[in-house]
C-alpha positions as CSV (number, residue, x, y, z in Angstrom):
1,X,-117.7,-71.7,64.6
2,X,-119.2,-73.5,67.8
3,X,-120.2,-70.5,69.4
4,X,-122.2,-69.3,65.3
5,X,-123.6,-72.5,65.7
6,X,-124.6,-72.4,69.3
7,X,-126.1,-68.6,68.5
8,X,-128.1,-70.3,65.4
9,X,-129.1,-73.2,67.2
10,X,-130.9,-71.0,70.1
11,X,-132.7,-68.2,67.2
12,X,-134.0,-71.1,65.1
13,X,-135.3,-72.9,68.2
14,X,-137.1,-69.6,69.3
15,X,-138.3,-68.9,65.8
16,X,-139.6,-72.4,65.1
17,X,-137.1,-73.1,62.5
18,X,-134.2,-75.0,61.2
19,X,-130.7,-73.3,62.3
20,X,-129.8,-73.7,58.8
21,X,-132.1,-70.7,58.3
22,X,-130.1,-68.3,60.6
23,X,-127.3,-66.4,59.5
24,X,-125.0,-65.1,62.5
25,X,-123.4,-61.6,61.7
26,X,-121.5,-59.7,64.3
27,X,-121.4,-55.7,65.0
28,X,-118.0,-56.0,67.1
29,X,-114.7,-55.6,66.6
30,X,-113.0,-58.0,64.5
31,X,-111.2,-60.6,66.3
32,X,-113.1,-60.3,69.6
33,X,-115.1,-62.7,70.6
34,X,-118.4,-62.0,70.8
35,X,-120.0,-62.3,74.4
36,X,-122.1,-65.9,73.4
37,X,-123.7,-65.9,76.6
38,X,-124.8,-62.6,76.9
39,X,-126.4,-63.2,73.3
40,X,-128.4,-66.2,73.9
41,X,-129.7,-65.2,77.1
42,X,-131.3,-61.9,75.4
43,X,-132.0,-64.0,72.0
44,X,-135.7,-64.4,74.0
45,X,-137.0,-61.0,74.1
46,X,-135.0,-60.2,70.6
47,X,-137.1,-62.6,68.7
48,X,-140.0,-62.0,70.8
49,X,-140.2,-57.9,69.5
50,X,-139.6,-59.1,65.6
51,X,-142.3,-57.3,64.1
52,X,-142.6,-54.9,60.7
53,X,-143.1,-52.2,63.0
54,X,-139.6,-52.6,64.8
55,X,-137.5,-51.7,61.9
56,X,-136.0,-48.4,63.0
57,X,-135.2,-50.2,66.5
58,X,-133.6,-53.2,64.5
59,X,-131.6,-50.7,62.3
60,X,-130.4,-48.7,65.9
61,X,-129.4,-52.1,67.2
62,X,-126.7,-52.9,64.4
63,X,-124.9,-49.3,65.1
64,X,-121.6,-49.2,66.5
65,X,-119.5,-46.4,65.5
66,X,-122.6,-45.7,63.2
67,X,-123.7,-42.1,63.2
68,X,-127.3,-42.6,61.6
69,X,-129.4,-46.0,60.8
70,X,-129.2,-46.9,57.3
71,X,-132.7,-48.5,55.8
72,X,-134.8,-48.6,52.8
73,X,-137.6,-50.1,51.6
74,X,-139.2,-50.5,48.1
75,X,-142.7,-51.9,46.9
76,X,-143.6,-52.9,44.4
77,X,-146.6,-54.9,42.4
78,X,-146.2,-58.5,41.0
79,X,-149.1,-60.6,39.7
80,X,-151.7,-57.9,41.3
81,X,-149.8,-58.5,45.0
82,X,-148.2,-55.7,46.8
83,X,-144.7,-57.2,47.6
84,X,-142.4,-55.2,49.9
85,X,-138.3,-55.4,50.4
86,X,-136.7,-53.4,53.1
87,X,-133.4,-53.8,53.8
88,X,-130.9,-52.2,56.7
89,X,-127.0,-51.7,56.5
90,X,-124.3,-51.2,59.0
91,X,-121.4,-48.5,58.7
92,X,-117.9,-49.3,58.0
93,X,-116.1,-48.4,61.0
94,X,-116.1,-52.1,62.5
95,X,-112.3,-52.3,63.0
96,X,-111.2,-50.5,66.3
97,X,-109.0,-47.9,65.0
98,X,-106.0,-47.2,67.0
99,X,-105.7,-43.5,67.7
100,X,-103.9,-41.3,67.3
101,X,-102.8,-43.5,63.7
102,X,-99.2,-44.2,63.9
C-alpha cells in the first residue's frame, strides 16, 4: 500500500489533482513487486502524452502476455451533446504460468 500510495501521490501531483483521484492497477505478475522507482521516474513523460489521440499506445502499454489491444468506444447523444465512452481491457494471462503444468 505505501508504494500505491507513493505511485498516486506522484500521478495526481503531475496531473494537477487530488491522489484520491488515481487508481493504481498493475500489469505484472501477481505477487511481484512492482518496480516503484522505475514507475515514478517515467510517470513524467506518461502523463505528459495523455491525449485522445494516444489510445491505441495506452491500450499497447497495458499488454503483457496480451496478443492484441482490446478497446472500444461508443457515442452517443444526450441533451443535444455528443458524449463519448471509450474503454480498454487487459487479457487474462497475468499469473506467470509455470510450464510445462505439473
Amino acid at each position: 500500500m505505501p508504494d500505491a500510495r507513493e505511485m498516486a501521490r506522484r500521478a495526481g501531483e503531475l496531473l494537477n489533482i487530488t491522489e484520491d483521484y488515481v487508481l493504481v492497477a498493475s500489469t505484472g505478475v501477481i505477487g511481484v513487486p512492482l518496480p516503484v522507482e522505475k514507475i515514478t521516474s517515467a510517470t513524467p513523460a506518461a502523463t505528459a502524452s495523455l491525449s485522445k489521440e494516444n489510445h491505441a499506445a495506452a491500450s499497447q502499454a497495458i499488454m503483457t502476455t496480451d496478443l492484441v489491444p482490446k478497446e472500444y468506444a461508443v457515442q452517443l447523444i444526450i441533451k443535444d451533446q455528443i458524449i463519448t465512452i471509450g474503454g480498454m481491457a487487459k487479457g487474462s494471462g497475468m499469473i506467470h504460468p509455470i510450464w510445462p503444468p505439473c
